[in-house]
C-alpha positions as CSV (number, residue, x, y, z in Angstrom):
1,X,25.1,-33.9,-20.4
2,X,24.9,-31.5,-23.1
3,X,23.5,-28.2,-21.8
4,X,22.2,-25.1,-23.2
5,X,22.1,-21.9,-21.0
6,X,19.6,-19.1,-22.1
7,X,21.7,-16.3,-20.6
8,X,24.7,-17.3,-19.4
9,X,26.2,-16.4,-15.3
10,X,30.1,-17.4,-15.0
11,X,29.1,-19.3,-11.8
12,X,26.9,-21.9,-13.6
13,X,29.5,-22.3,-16.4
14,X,32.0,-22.6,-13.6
15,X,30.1,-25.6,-12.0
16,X,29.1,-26.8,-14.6
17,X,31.9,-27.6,-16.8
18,X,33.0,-30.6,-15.2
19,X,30.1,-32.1,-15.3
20,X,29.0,-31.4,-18.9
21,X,30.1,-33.1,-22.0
22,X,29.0,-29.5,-23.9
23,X,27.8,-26.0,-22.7
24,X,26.5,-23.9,-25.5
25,X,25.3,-20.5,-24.7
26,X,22.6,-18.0,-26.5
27,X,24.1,-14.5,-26.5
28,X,21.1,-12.1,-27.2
29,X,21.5,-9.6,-29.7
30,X,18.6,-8.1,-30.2
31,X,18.3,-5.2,-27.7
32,X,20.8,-2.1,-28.1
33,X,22.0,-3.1,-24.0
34,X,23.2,-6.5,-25.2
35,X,25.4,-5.2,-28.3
36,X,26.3,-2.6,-26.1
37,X,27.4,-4.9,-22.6
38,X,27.9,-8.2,-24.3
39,X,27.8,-11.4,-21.7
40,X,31.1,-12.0,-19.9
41,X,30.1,-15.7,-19.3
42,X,29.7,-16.1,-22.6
43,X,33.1,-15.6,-23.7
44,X,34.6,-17.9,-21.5
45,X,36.9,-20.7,-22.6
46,X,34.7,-23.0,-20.7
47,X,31.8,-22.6,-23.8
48,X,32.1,-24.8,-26.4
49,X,29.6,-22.5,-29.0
50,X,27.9,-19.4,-28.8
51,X,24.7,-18.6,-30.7
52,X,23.2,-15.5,-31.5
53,X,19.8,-15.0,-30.7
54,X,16.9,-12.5,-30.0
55,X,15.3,-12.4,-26.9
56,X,11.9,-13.5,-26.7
57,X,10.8,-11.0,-24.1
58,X,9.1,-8.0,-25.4
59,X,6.0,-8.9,-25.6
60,X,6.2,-10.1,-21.4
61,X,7.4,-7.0,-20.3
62,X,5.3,-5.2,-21.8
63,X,2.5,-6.7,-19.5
64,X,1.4,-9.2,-22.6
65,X,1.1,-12.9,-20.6
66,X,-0.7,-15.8,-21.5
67,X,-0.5,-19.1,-21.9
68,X,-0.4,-19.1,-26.1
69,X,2.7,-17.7,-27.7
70,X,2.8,-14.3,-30.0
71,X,4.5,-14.6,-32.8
72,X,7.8,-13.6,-31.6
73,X,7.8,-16.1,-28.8
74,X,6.9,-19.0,-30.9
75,X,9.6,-17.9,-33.7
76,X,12.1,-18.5,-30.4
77,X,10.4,-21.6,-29.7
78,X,11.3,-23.2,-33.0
79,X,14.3,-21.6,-33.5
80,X,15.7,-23.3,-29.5
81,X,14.5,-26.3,-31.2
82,X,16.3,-26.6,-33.9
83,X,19.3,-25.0,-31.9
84,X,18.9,-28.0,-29.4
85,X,18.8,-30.7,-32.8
86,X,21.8,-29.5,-34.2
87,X,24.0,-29.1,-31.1
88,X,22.1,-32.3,-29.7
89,X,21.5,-30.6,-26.6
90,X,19.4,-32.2,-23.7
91,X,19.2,-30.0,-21.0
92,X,18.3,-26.2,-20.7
93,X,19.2,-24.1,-18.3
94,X,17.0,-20.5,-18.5
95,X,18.9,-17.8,-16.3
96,X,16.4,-14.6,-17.2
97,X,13.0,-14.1,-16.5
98,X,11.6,-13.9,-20.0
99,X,13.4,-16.9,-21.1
100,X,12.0,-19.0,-18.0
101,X,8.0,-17.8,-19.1
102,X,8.0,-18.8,-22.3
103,X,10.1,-22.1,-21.6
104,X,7.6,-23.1,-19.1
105,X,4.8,-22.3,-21.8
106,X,6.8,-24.6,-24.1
107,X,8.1,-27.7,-22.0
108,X,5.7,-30.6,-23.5
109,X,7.2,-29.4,-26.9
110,X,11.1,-29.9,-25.6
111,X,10.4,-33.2,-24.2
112,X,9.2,-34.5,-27.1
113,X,12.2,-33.8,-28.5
114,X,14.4,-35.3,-25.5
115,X,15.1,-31.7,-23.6
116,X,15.2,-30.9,-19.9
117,X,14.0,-27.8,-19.4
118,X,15.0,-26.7,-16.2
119,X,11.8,-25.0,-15.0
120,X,8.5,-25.8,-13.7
121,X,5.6,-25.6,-15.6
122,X,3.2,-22.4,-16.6
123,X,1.1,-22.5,-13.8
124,X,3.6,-22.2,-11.2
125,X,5.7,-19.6,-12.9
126,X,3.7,-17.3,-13.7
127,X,2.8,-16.3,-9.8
128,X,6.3,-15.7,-9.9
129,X,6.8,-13.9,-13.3
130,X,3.7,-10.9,-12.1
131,X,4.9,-9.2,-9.5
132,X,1.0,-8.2,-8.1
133,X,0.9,-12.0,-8.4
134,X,3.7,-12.8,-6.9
135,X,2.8,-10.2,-3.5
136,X,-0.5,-11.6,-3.4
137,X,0.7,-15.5,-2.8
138,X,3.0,-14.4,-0.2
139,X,0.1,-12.6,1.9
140,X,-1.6,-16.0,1.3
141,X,1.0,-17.1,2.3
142,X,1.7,-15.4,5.6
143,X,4.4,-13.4,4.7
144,X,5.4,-9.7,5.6
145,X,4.6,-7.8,2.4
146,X,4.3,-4.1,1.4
147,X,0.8,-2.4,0.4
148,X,0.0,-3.3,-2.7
149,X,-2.4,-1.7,-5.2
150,X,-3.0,-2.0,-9.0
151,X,-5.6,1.5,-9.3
152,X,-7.9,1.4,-12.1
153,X,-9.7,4.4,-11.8
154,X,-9.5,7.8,-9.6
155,X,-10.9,5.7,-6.8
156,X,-8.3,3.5,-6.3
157,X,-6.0,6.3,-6.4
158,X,-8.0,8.4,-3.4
159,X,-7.9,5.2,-1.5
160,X,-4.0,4.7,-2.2
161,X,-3.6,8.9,-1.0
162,X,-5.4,7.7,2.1
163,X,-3.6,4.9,3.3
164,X,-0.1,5.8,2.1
165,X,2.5,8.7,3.1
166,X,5.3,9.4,0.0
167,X,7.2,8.5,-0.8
168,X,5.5,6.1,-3.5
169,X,7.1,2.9,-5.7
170,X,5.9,2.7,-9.3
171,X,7.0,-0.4,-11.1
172,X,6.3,-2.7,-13.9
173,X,4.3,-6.2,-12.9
174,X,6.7,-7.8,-15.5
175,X,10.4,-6.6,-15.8
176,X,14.0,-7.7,-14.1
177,X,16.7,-6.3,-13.0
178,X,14.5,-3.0,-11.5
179,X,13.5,-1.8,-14.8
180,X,10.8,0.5,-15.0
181,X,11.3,1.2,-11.3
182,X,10.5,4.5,-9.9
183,X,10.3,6.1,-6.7
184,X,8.1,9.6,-6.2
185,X,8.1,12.1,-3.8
186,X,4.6,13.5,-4.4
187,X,1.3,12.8,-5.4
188,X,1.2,15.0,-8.5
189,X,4.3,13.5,-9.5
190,X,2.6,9.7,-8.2
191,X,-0.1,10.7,-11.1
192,X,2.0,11.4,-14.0
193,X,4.6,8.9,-13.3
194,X,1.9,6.5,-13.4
195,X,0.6,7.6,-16.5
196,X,3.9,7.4,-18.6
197,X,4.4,3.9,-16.8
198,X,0.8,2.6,-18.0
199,X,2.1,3.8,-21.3
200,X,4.9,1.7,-21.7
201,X,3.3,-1.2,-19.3
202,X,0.4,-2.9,-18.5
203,X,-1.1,-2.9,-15.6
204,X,1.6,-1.5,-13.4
205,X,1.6,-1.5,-9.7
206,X,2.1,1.1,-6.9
207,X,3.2,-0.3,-4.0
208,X,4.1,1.9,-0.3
209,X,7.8,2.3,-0.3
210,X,9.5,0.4,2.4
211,X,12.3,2.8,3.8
212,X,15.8,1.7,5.3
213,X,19.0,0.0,4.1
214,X,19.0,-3.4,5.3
215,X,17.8,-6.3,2.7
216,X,17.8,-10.0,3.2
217,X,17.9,-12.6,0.1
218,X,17.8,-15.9,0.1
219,X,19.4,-18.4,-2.6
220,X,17.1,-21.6,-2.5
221,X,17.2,-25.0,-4.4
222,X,14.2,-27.5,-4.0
223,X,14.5,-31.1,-4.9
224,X,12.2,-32.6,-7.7
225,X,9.3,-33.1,-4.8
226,X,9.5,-29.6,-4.0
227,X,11.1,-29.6,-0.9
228,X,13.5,-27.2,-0.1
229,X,17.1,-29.4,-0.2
230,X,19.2,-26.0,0.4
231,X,19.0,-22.3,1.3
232,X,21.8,-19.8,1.4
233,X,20.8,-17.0,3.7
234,X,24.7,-14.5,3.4
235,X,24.4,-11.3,5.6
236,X,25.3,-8.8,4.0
237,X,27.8,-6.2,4.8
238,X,28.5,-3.8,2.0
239,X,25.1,-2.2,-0.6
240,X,25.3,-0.8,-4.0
241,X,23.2,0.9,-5.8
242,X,21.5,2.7,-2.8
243,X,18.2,3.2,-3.0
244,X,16.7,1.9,-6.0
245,X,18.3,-1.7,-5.4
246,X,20.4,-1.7,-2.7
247,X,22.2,-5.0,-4.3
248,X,24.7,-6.7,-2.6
249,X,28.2,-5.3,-2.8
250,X,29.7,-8.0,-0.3
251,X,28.4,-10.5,2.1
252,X,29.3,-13.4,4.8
253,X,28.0,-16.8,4.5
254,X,25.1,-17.7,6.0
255,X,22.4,-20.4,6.0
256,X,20.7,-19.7,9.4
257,X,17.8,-16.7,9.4
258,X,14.9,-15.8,12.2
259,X,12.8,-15.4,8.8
260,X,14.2,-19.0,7.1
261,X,11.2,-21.3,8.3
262,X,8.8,-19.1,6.3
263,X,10.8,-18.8,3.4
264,X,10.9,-22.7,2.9
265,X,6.7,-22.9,3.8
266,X,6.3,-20.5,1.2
267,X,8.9,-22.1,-1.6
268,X,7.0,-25.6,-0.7
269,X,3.6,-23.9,-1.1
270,X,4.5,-22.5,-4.4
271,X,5.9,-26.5,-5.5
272,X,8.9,-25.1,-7.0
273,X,11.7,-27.2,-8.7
274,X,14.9,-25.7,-8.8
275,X,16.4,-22.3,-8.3
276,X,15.2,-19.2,-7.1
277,X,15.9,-15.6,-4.8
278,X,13.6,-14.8,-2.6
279,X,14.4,-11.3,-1.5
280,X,13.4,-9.0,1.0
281,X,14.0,-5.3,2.6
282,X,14.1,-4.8,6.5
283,X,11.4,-1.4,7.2
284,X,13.3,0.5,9.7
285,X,10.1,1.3,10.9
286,X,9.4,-2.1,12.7
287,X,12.2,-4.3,12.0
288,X,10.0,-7.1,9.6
289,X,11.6,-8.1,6.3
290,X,9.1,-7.4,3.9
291,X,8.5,-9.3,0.6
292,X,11.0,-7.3,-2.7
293,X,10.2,-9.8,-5.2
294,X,10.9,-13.4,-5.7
295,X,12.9,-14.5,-9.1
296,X,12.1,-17.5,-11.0
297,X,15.5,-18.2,-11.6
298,X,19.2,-19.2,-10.4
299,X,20.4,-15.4,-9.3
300,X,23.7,-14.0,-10.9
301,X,25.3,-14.0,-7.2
302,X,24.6,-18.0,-7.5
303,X,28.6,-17.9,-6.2
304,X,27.3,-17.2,-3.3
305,X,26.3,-20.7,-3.2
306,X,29.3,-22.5,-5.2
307,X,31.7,-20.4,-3.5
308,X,30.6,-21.7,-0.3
309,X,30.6,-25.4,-1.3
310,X,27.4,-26.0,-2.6
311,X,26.5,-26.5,-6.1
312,X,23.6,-24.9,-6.8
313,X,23.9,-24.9,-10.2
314,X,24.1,-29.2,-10.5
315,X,21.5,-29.6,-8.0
316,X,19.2,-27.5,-9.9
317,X,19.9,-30.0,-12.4
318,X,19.0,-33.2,-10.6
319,X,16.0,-31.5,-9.6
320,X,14.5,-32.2,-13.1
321,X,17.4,-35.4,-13.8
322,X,17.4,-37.1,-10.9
323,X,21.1,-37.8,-11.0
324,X,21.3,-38.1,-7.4
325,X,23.7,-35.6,-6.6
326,X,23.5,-33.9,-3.4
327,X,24.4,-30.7,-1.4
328,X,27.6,-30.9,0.5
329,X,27.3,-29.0,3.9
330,X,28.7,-25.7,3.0
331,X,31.4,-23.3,5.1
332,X,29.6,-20.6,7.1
333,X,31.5,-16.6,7.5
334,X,33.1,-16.3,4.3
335,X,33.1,-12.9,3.3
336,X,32.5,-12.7,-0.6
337,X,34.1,-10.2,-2.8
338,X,33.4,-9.1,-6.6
339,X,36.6,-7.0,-7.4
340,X,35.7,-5.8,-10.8
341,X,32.6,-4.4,-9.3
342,X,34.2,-2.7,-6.9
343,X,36.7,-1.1,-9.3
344,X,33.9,0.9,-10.3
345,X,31.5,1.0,-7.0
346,X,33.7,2.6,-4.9
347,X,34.2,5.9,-6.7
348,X,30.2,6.3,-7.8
349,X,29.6,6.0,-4.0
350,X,31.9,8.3,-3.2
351,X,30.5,10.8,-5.8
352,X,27.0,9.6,-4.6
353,X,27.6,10.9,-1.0
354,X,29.2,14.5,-2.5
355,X,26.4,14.5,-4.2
356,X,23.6,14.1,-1.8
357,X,25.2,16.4,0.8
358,X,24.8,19.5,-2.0
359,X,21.3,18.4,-2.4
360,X,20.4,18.0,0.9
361,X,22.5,20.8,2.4
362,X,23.1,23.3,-0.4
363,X,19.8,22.9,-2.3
364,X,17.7,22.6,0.9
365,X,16.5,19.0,-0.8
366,X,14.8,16.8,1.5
367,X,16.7,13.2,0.9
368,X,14.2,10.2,-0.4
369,X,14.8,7.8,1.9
370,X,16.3,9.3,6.0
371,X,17.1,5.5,6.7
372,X,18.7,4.9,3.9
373,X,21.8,7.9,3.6
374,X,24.9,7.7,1.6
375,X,27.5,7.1,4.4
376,X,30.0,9.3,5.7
377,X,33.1,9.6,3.2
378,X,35.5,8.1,5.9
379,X,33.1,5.1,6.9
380,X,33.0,4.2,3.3
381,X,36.7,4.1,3.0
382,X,37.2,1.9,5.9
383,X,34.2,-0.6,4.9
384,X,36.3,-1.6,1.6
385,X,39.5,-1.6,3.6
386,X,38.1,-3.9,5.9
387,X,36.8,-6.0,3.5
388,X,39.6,-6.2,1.5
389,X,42.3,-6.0,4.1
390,X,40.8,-7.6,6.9
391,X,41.8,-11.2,8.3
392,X,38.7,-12.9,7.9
393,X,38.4,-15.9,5.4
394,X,37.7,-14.5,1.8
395,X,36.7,-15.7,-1.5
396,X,35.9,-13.9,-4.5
397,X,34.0,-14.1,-7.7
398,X,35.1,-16.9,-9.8
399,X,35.5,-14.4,-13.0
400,X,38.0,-12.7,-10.5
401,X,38.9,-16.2,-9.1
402,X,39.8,-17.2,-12.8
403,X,41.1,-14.0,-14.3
404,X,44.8,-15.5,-15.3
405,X,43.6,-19.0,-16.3
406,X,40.0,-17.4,-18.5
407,X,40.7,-13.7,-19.0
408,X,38.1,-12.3,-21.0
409,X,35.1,-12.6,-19.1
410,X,37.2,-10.7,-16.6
411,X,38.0,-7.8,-19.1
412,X,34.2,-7.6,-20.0
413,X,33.0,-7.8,-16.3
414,X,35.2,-4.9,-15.8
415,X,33.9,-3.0,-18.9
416,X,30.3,-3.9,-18.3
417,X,31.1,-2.2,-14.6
418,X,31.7,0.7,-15.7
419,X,29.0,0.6,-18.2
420,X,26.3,0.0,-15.4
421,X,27.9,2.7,-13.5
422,X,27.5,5.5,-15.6
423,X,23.9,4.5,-16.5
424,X,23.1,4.6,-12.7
425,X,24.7,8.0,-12.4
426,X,21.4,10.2,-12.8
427,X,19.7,8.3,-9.8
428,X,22.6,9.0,-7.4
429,X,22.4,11.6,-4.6
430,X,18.7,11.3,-4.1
C-alpha cells in the first residue's frame, strides 16, 4: 500500500506505517496558520516525502458548495493526480473537511487512475459537510438536536427572539475546527454578529445555545456495507477550551453509552464508509445529549481508538480495500493523556478562572454560560494531579509515546500548543 494523507494526524502515521510500503504527506502552505503552525505529523520519520500544497478549501468555507469544481478546486484535483502518478500512490486518506468534499466530488476521476479514495461519494458527504444539513438529518433521524434556524429576512429573526432566550450561537454552515463560531449575549449584538458573519459566509446559521460542561463524542468506523464495525464512546474527565469547544483534555476508555444504539441507526442511515465523530453536548437543563456536529473524517484524537487496541486508521482502510482486517476487542478505563497539551493547558486555565472571577465579581459581568464555570483554582490542581499521578492504567499520545525514538513532531506539538493557546486567550474568562 502506498498512501497519501491530505493532512496528516501522528496517530494514522503511527498505524499506519507498518502496514504501508510508502506514506507521503501534503503539508498545506497556503494559509498564514499553516506557515505559521506547521504539521507535527508531517515531520515524522515515519514519512517517506512531504509535498507542498495549497488547500483547496476557500471557496467551501466560504458557503460556495456544489457538485462542479471552481477553479481552484480542480487546479488541486490535477495537481493530487499527478502527485499520486509520480509517487505511484494508490490509496488516499483525506483527514480535513475541505479535502474530504472535493475528494468525494472527484472519486470517479482517481479510480480511473487506480486510487482509493477513502471517502464516500458526494451525495453522502455533503449532509455532513453543511452543518444546517447535517442538524436536519439527525431530526430525521430521531436524534436530540438544538433549535435550528437559517433567518432570511426580519421575520425569521422575530420568530428566532420568540422561541429563544440568549444566549445565541452564530456559526458558519461550512468551517472546522469552530471557526467562525460565536456566542452572543444579546439581541442587538445577535443582529450585528450576524451581519459581519453573512459577510464572510454564506448562509450562516443561529442555532439556541445548549448550556453546561458535559460533551459526549463518539469515534465510529463502518465497514464497506455501512454497518457500524466499531465505536469508541471515552468519558471524558478533563475539558479545554471551556466554552467555545469544550474539547477533550483527557478521557477513559469507553465503548458502552445509554445514547450508542442511536448513534449506529443514524451512521447506518447516513451509509457511511469509514471514519467519522459524532459529537454531542449534555443541556444541563434536561440531561439529553444534543447533536454538536458530526465530522466527515478520522478525528485528530483517532488515539483514542489505537491507543486502546483498535486500528481505526487500517480498518478505515479495508472499508474501501477489503483487506479483511478486523477490529480487535479493545481495553476499557484507560485514562488518555496529551502531555504537550497539557504543558500549555494548565496555566491558560488557571489564568482563565482569575480571569472570570474579575469579570464576574469585580466588573459585575454576568458569566456566558452558569453551567459551564471555570473551576475552582484548587480543584483544577488536583484534576491534573490525579490524572497524572493517579494509579489508574495510563497511556498517552503516541507523539508523547514516541518523543525519544521520533522527536520532532514532539517539538512542534509542543510549539503549536502554545501557539493555539495564545490565540485562544481573548475568549477566556467569559
Amino acid at each position: 500500500m502506498r498512501i497519501l494523507l491530505t493532512n496528516a494526524h501522528y496517530a494514522v502515521v503511527d498505524s499506519l506505517r507498518p502496514f504501508a510500503e510508502h506514506i507521503a504527506v501534503l503539508v498545506q502552505a497556503n494559509r498564514s496558520i499553516d506557515r505559521l503552525v506547521p504539521a507535527a505529523a508531517a515531520y515524522s520519520k515515519h514519512i517517506d516525502s512531504r509535498i507542498k500544497m495549497f488547500s483547496p478549501g476557500n471557496d467551501w468555507q466560504s458557503g460556495r458548495m456544489n457538485e462542479g469544481n471552481t477553479q481552484r478546486e480542480e487546479d488541486y484535483i490535477t495537481a493530487l493526480i499527478d502527485i499520486c502518478a509520480r509517487e505511484r500512490i494508490n490509496v488516499i486518506f483525506p483527514a480535513s473537511d475541505p479535502d474530504v468534499y472535493v475528494l468525494s466530488k472527484n472519486k470517479s476521476r482517481f479510480s480511473e487512475h487506480g486510487v482509493a479514495v477513502l471517502v464516500p461519494e458526494f451525495s453522502t458527504t455533503k449532509i455532513l459537510l453543511d452543518k444546517y444539513a447535517t442538524i436536519r438529518f439527525a431530526e430525521e433521524c430521531g436524534f436530540p438536536v438544538p433549535r435550528t434556524y437559517m433567518p432570511k429576512n426580519a421575520d425569521d429573526f422575530a420568530e428566532i427572539f420568540t422561541e429563544l432566550s440568549p444566549p445565541y450561537v452564530v456559526r458558519p454552515r461550512q468551517s472546522q475546527h469552530a471557526y467562525g463560531f460565536e456566542i452572543v449575549s444579546t439581541r442587538d449584538e445577535l443582529a450585528d454578529r450576524y451581519a459581519a458573519a453573512s459577510r464572510e459566509f454564506e448562509a450562516p446559521i443561529i442555532q439556541e445555545y445548549v448550556p453546561g460542561r458535559e460533551k459526549q463524542n463518539f469515534y465510529a468506523v463502518a465497514d464497506a456495507n455501512g454497518k457500524v464495525v466499531h465505536v469508541s464512546c471515552p468519558r471524558i474527565v478533563r475539558y479545554r477550551n471551556r466554552l467555545f469547544q469544550n474539547s477533550s483534555a483527557s478521557c477513559v476508555s469507553s465503548h458502552s453509552h445509554p445514547d450508542l444504539d442511536k448513534v449506529i441507526h443514524m451512521i447506518e442511515q447516513l451509509g457511511w464508509r469509514g471514519c467519522l465523530t459524532v459529537q454531542t453536548k449534555i443541556d444541563s437543563r434536561d440531561g439529553v445529549g444534543k447533536l454538536m456536529e458530526i465530522n466527515p473524517r478520522i478525528s485528530a484524537h483517532a488515539f483514542y481508538m489505537t491507543e486502546a487496541g483498535v486500528n481505526a486508521p487500517l480498518l478505515a482502510v479495508d472499508s474501501w480495500r477489503k483487506t479483511g482486517f478486523k477490529a480487535e476487542t479493545p481495553q476499557e478505563d484507560v485514562l488518555f493523556l496529551e502531555p504537550f497539551e497539557d504543558l500549555f493547558g494548565l496555566p491558560f486555565e488557571l489564568i482563565d478562572r482569575i480571569v472570570f472571577t474579575l469579570r464576574t465579581r469585580l466588573l459585575n459581568r454576568a458569566p456566558i454560560d452558569t453551567a459551564n464555570q471555570p473551576l475552582p483554582l484548587l480543584d483544577t490542581l488536583r484534576t491534573y494531579a490525579s490524572n497524572y499521578f493517579g494509579k489508574q492504567k495510563k497511556a498517552v499520545d503516541p507523539i508523547s509515546r514516541n518523543i525519544f525514538s521520533d522527536p520532532v513532531p514532539a517539538i512542534l506539538s509542543l510549539y503549536a500548543s502554545g501557539v493555539y493557546s495564545l490565540l485562544r486567550y481573548p475568549k477566556i474568562g467569559r
